[in-house]
PDB file of the backbone (N, CA, C, O) and the ligand in Angstrom, with CONECT records:
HET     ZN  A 101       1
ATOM      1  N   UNK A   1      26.777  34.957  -1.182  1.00  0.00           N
ATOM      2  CA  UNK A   1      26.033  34.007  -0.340  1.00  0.00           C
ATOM      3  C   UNK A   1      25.928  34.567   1.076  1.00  0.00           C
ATOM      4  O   UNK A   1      26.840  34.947   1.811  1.00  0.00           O
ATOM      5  N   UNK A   2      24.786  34.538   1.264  1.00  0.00           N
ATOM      6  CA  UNK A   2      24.496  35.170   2.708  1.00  0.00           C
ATOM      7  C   UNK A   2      25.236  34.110   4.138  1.00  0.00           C
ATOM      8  O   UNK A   2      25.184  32.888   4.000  1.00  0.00           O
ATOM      9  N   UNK A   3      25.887  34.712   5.442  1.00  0.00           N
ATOM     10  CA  UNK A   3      26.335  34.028   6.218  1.00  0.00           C
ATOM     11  C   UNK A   3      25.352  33.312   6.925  1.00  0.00           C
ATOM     12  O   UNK A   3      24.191  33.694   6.782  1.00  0.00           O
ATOM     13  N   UNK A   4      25.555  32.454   7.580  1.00  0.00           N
ATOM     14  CA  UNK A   4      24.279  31.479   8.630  1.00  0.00           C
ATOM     15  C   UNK A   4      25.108  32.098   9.803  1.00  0.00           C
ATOM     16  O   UNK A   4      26.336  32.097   9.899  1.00  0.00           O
ATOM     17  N   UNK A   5      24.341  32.544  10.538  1.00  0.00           N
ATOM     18  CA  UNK A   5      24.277  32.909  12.140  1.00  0.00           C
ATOM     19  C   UNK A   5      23.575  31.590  13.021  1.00  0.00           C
ATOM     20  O   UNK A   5      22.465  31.101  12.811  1.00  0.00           O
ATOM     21  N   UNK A   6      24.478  31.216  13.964  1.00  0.00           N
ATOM     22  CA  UNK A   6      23.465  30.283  14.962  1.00  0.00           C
ATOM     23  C   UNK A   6      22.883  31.446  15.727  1.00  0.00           C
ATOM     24  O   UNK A   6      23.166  32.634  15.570  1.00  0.00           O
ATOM     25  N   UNK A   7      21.889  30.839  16.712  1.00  0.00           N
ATOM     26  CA  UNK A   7      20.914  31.326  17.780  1.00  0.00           C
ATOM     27  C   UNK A   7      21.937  32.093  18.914  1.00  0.00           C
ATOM     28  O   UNK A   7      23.075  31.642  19.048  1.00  0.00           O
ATOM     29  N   UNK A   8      21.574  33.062  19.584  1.00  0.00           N
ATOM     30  CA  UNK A   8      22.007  33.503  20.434  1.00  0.00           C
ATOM     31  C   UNK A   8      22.502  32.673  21.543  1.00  0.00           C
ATOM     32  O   UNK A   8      21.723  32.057  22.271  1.00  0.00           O
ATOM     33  N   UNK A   9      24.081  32.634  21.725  1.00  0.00           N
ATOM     34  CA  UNK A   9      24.570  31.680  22.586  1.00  0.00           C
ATOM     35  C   UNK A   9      23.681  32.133  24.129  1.00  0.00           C
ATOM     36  O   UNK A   9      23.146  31.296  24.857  1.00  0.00           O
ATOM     37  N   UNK A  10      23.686  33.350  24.340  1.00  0.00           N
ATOM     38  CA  UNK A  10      23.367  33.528  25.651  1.00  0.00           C
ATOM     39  C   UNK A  10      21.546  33.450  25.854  1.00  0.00           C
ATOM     40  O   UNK A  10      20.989  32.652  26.608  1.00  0.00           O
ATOM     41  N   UNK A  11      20.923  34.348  25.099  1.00  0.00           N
ATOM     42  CA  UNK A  11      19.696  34.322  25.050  1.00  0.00           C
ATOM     43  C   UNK A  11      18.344  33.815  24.136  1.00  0.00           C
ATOM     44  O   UNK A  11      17.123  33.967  24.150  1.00  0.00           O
ATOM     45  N   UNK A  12      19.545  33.001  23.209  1.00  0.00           N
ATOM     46  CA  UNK A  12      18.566  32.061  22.487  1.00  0.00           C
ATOM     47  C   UNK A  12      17.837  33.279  21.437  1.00  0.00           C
ATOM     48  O   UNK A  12      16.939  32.928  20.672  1.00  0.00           O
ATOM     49  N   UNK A  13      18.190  34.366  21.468  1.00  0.00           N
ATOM     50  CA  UNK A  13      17.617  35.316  20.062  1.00  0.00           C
ATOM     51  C   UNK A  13      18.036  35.153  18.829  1.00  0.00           C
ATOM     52  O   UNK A  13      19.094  34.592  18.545  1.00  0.00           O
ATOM     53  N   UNK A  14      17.158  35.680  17.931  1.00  0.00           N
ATOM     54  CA  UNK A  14      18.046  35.642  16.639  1.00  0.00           C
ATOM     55  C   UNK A  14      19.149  36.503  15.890  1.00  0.00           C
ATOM     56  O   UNK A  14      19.161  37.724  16.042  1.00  0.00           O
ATOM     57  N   UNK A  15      19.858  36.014  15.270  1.00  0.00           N
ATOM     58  CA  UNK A  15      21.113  36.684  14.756  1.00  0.00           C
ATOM     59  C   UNK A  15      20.626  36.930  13.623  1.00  0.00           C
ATOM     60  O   UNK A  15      19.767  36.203  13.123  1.00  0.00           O
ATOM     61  N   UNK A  16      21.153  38.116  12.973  1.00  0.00           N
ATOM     62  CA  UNK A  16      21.008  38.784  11.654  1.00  0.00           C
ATOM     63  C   UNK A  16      22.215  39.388  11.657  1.00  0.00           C
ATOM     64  O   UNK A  16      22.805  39.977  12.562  1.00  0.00           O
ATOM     65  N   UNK A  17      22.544  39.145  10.408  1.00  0.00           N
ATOM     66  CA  UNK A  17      23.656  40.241   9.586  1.00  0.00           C
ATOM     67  C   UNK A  17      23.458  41.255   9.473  1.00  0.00           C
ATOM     68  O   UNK A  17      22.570  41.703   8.748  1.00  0.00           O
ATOM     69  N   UNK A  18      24.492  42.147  10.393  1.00  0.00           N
ATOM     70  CA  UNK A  18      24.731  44.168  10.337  1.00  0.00           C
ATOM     71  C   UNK A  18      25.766  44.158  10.068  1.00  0.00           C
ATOM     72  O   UNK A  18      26.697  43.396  10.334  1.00  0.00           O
ATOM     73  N   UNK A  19      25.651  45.227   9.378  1.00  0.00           N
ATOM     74  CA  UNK A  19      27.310  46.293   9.115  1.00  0.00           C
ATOM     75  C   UNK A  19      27.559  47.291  10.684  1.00  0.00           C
ATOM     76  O   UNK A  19      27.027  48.265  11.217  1.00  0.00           O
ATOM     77  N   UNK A  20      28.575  46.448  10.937  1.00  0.00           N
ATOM     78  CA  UNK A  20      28.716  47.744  12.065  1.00  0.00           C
ATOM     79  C   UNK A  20      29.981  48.369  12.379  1.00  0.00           C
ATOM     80  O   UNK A  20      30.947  48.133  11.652  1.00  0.00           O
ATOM     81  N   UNK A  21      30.101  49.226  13.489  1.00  0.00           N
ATOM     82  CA  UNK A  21      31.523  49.835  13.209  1.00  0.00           C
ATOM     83  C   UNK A  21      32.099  48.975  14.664  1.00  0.00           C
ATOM     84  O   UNK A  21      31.505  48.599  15.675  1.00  0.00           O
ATOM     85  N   UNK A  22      33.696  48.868  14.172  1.00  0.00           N
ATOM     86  CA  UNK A  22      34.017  48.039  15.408  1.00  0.00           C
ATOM     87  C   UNK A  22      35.335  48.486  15.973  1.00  0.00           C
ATOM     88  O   UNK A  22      36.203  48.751  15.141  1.00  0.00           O
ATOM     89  N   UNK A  23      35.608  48.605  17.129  1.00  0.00           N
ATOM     90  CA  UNK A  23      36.561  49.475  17.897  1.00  0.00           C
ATOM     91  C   UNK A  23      37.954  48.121  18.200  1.00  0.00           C
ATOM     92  O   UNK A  23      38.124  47.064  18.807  1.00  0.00           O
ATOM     93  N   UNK A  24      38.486  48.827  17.533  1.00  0.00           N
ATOM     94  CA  UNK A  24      39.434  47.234  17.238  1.00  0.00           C
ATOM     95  C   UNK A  24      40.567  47.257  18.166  1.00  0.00           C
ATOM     96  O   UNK A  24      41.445  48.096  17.963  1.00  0.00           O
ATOM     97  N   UNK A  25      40.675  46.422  19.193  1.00  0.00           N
ATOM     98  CA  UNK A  25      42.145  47.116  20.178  1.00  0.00           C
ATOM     99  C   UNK A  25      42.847  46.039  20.500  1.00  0.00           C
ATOM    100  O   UNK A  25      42.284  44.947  20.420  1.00  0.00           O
ATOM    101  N   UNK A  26      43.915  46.100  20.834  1.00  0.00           N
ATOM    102  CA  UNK A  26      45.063  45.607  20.935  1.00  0.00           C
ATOM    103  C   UNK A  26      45.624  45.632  22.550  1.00  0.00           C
ATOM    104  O   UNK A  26      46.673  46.187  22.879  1.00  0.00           O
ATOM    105  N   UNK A  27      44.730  44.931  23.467  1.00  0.00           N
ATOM    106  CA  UNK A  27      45.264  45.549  25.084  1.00  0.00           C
ATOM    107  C   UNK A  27      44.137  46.377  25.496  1.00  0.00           C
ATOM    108  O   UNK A  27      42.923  46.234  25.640  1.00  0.00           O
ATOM    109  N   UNK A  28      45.097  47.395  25.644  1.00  0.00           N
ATOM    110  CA  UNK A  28      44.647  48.568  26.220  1.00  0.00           C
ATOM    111  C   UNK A  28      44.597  49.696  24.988  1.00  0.00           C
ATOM    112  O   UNK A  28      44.193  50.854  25.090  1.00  0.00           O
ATOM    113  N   UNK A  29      44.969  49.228  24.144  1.00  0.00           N
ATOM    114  CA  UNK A  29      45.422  50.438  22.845  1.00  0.00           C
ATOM    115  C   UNK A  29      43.746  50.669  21.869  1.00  0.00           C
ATOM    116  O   UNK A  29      42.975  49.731  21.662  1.00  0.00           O
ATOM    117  N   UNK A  30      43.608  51.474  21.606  1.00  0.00           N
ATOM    118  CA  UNK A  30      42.316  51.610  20.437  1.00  0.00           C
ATOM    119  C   UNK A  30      43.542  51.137  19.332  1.00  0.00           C
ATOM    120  O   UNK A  30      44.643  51.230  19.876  1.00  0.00           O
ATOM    121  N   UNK A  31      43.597  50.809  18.377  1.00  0.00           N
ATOM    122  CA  UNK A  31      44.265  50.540  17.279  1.00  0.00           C
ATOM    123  C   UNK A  31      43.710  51.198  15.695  1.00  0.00           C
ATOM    124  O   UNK A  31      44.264  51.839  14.802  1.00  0.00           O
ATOM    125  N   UNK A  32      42.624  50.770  15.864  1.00  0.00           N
ATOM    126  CA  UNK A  32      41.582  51.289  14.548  1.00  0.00           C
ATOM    127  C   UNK A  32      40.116  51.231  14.917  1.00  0.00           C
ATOM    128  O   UNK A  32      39.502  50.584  15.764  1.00  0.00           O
ATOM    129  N   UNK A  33      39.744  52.148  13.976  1.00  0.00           N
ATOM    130  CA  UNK A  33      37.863  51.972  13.636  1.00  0.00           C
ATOM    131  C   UNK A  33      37.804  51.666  12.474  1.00  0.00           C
ATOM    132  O   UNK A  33      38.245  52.188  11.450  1.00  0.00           O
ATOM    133  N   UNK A  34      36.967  50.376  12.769  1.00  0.00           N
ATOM    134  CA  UNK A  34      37.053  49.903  11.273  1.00  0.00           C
ATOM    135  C   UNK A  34      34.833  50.062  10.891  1.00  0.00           C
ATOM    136  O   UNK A  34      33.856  49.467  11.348  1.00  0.00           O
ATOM    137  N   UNK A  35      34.998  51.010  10.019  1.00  0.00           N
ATOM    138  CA  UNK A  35      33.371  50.743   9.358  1.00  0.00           C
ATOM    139  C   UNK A  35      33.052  49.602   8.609  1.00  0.00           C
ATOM    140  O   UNK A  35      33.877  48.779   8.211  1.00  0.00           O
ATOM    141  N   UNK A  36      31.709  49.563   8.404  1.00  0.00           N
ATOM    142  CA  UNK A  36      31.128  48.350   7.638  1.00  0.00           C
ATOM    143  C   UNK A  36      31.955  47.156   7.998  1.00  0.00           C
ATOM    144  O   UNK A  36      32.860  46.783   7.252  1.00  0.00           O
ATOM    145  N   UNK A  37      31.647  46.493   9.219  1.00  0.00           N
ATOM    146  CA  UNK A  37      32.213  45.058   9.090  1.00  0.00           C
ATOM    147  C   UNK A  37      30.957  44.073   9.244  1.00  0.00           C
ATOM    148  O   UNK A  37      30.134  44.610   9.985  1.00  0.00           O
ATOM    149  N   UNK A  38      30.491  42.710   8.762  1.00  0.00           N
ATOM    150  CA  UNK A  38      29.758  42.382   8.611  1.00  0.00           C
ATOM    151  C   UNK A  38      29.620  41.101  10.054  1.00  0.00           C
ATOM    152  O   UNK A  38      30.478  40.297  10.417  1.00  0.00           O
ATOM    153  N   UNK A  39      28.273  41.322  10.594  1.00  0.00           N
ATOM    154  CA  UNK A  39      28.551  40.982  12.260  1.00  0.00           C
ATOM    155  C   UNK A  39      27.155  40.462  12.247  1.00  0.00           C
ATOM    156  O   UNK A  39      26.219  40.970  11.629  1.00  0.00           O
ATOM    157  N   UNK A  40      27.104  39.191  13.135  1.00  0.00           N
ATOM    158  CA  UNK A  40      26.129  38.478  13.691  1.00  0.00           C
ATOM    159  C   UNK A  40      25.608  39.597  14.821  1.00  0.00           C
ATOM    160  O   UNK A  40      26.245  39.892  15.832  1.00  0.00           O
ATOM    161  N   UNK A  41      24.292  40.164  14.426  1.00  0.00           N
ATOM    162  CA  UNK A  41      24.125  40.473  15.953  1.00  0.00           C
ATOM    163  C   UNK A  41      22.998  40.253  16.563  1.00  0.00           C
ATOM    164  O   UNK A  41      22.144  40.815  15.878  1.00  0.00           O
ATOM    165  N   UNK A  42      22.455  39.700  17.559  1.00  0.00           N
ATOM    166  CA  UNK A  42      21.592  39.237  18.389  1.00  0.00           C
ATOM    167  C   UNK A  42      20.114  39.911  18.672  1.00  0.00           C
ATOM    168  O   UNK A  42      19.937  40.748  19.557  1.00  0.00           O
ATOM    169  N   UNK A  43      19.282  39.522  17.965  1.00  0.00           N
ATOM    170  CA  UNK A  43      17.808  40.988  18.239  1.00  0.00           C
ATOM    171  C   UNK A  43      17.121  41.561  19.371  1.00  0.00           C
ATOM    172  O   UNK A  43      16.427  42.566  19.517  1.00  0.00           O
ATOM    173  N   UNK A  44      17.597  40.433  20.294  1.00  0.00           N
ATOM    174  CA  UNK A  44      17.166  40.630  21.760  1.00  0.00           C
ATOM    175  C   UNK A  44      17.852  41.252  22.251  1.00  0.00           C
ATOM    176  O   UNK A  44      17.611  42.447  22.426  1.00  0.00           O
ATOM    177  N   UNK A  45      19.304  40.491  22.779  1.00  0.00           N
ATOM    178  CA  UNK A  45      20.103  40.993  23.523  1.00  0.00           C
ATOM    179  C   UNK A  45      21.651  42.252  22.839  1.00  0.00           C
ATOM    180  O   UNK A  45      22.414  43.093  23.315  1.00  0.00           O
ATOM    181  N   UNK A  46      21.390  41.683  21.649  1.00  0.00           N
ATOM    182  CA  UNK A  46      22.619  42.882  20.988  1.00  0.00           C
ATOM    183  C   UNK A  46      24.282  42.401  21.002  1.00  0.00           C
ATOM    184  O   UNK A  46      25.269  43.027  20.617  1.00  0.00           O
ATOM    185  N   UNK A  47      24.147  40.757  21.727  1.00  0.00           N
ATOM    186  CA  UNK A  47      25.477  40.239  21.498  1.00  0.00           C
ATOM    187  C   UNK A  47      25.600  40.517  19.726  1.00  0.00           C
ATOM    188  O   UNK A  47      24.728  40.721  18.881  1.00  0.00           O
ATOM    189  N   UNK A  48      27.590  40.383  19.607  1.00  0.00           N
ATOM    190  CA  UNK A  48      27.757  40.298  18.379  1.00  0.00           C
ATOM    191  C   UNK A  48      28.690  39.295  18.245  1.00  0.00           C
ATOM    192  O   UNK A  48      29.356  38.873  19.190  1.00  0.00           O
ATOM    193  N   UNK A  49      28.791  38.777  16.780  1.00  0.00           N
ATOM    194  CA  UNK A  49      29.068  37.411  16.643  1.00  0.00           C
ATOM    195  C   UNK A  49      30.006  37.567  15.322  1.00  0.00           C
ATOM    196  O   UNK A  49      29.355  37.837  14.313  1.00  0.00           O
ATOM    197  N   UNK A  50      31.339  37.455  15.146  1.00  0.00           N
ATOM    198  CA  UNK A  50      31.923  37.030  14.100  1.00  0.00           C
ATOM    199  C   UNK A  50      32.424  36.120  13.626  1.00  0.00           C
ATOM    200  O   UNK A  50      33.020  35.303  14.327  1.00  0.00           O
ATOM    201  N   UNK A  51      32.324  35.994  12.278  1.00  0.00           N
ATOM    202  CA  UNK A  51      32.871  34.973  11.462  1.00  0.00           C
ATOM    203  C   UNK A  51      34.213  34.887  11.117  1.00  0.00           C
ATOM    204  O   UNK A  51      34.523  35.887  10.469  1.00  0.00           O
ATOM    205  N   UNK A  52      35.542  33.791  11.340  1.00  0.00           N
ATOM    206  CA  UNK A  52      36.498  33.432  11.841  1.00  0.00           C
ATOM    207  C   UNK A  52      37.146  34.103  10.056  1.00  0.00           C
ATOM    208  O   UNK A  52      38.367  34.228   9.952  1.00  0.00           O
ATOM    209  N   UNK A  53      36.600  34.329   9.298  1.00  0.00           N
ATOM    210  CA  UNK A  53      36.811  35.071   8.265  1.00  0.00           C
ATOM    211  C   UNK A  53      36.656  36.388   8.122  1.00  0.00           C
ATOM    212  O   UNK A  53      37.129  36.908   7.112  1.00  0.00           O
ATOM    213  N   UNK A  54      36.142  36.989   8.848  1.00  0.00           N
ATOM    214  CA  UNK A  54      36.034  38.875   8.790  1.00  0.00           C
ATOM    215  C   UNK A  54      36.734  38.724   9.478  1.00  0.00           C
ATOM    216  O   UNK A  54      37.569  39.361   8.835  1.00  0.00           O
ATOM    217  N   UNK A  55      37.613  38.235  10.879  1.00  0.00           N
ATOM    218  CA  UNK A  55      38.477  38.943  12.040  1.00  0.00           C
ATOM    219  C   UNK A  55      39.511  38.882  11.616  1.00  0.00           C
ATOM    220  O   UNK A  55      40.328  39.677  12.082  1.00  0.00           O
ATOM    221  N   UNK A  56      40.009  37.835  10.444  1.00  0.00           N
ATOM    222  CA  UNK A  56      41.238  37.560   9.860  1.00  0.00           C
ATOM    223  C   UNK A  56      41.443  38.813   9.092  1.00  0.00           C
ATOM    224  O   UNK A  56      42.556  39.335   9.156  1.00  0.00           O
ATOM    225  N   UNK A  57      40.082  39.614   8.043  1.00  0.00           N
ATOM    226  CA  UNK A  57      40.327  40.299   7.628  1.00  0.00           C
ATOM    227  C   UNK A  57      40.502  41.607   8.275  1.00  0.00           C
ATOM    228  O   UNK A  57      41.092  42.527   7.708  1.00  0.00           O
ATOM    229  N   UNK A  58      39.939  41.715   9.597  1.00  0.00           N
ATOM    230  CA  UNK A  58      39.998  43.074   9.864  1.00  0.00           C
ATOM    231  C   UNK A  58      41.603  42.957  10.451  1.00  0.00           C
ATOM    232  O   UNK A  58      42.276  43.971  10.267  1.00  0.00           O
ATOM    233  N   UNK A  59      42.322  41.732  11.186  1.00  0.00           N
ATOM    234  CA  UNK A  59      43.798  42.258  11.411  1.00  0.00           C
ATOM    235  C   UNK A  59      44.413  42.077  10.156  1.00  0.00           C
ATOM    236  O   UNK A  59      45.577  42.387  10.409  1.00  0.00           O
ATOM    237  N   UNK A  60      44.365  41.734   8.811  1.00  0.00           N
ATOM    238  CA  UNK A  60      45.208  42.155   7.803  1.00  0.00           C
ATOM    239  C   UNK A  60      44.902  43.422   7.528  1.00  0.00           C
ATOM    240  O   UNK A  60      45.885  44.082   7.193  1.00  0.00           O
ATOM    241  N   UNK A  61      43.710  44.100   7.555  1.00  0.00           N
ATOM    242  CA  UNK A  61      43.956  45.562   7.417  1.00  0.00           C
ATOM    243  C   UNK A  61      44.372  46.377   8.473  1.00  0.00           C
ATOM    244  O   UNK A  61      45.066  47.342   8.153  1.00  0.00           O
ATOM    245  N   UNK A  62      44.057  46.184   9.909  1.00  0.00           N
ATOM    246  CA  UNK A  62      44.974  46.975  10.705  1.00  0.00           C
ATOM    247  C   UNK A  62      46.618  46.809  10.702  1.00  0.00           C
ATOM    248  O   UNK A  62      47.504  47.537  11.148  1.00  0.00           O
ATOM    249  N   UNK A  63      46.645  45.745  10.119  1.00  0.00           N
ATOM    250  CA  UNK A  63      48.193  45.624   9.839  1.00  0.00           C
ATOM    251  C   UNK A  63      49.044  46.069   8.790  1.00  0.00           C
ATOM    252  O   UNK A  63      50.252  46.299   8.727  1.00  0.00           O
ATOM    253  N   UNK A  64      47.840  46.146   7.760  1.00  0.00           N
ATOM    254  CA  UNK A  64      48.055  46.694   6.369  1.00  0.00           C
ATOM    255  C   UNK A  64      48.889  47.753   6.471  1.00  0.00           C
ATOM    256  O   UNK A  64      48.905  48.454   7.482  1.00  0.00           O
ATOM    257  N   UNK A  65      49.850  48.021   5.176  1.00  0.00           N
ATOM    258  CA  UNK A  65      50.283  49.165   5.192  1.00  0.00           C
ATOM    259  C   UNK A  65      49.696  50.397   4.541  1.00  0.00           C
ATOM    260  O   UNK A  65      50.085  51.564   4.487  1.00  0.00           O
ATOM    261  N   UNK A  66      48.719  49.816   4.102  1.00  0.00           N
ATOM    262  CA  UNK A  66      47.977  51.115   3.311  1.00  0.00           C
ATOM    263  C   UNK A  66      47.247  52.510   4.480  1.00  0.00           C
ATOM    264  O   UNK A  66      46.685  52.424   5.572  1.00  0.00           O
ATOM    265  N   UNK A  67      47.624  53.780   3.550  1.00  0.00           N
ATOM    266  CA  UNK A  67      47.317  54.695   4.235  1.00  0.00           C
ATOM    267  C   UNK A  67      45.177  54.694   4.871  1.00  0.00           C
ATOM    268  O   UNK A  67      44.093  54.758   4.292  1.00  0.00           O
ATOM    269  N   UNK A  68      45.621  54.588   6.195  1.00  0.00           N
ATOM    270  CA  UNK A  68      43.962  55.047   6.557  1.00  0.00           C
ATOM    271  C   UNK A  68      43.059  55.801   5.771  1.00  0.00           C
ATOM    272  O   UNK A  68      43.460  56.909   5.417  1.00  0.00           O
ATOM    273  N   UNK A  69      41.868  55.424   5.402  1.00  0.00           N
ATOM    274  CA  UNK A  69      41.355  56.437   5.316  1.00  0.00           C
ATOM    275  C   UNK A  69      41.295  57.846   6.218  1.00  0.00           C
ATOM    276  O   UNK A  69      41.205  58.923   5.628  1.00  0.00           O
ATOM    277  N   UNK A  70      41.342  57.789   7.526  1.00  0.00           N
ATOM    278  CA  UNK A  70      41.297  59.298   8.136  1.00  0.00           C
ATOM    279  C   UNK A  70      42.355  58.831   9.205  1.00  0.00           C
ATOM    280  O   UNK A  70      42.807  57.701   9.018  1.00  0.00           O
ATOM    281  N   UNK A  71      42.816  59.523  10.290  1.00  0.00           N
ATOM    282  CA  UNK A  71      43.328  59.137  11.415  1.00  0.00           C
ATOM    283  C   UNK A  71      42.590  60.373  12.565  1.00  0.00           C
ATOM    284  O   UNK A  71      42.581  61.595  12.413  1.00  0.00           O
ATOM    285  N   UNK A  72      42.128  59.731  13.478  1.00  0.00           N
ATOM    286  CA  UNK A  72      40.938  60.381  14.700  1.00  0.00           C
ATOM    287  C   UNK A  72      42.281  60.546  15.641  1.00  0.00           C
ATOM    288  O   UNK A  72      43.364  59.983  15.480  1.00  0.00           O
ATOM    289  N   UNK A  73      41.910  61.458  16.647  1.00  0.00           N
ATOM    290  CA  UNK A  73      42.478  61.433  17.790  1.00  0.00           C
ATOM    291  C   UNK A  73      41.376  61.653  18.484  1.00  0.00           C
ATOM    292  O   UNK A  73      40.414  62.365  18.192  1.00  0.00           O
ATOM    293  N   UNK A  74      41.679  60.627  19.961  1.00  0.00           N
ATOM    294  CA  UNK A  74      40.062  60.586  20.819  1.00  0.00           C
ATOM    295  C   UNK A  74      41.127  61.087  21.956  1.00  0.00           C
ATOM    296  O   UNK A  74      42.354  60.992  21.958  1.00  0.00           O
ATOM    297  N   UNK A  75      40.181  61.690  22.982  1.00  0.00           N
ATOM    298  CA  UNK A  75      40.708  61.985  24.169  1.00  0.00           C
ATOM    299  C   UNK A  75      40.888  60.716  25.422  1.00  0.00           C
ATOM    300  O   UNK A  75      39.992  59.880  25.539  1.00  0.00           O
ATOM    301  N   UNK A  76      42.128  60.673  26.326  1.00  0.00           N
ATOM    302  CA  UNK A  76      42.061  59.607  26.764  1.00  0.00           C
ATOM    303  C   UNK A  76      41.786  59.750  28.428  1.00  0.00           C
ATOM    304  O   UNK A  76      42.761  60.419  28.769  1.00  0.00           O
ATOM    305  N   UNK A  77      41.084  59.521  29.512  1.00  0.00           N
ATOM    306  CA  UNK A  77      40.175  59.260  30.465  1.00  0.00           C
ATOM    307  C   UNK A  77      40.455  58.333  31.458  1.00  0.00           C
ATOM    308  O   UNK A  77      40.658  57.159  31.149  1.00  0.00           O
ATOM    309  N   UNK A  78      40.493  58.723  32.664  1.00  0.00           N
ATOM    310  CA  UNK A  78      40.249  57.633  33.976  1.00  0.00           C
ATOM    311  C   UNK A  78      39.750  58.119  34.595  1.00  0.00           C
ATOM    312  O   UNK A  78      39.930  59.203  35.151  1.00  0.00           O
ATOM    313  N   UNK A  79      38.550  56.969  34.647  1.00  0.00           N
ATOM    314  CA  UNK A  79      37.500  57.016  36.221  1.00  0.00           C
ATOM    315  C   UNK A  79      38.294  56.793  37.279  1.00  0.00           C
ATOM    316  O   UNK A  79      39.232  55.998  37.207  1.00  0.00           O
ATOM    317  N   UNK A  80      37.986  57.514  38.448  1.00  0.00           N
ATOM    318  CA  UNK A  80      38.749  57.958  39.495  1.00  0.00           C
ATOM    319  C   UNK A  80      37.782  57.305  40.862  1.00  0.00           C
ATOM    320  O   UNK A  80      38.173  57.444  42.021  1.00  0.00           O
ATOM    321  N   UNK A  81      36.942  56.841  40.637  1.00  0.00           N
ATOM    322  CA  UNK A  81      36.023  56.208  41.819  1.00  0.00           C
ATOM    323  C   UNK A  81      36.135  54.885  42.272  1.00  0.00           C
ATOM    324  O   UNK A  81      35.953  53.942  41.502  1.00  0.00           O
ATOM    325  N   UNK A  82      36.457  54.716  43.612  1.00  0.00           N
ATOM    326  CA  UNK A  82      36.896  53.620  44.182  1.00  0.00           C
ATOM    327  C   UNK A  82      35.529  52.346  44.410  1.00  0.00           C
ATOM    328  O   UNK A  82      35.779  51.260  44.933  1.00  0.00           O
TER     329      UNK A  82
HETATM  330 ZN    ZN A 101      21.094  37.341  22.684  1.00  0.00          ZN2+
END
């Protein structure tokens, strides 16, 4: 069954269901990349919108003990401009 998206809280656009990839963090921490998660996203403006049921699922799998599919190392960065 397909999800119902309301209207764009901010710009009144429409929401459609994407698979997208989502940078999942904890703070300040990257924690995981999680692919294919299924996301309200906005046609105008590009807000994204989840359902109180995928976020549950994406922290049981970052919590999961199952081995990652890959593990990335990204380089880590500070802007230095006042
Ligand atoms: Zn919008």
């Amino acid at each position: 069954m397909p999800r119902i998206y309301h209207k764009c809280h901010f710009c009144g656009g429409k929401v459609l269901e994407r698979r997208i990839i989502v940078d999942y963090r904890w703070g300040d921490e990257l924690i995981a990349v999680i692919k294919n998660v299924p996301a309200g996203v906005c046609q105008i403006c590009g807000e994204q919108y989840f359902k109180a049921e995928i976020v549950k699922e994406m922290e049981k799998l970052v919590h999961s003990k199952e081995k990652p599919k890959k593990t990335i190392h990204v380089p880590l960065r500070e802007l230095t401009v006042v």
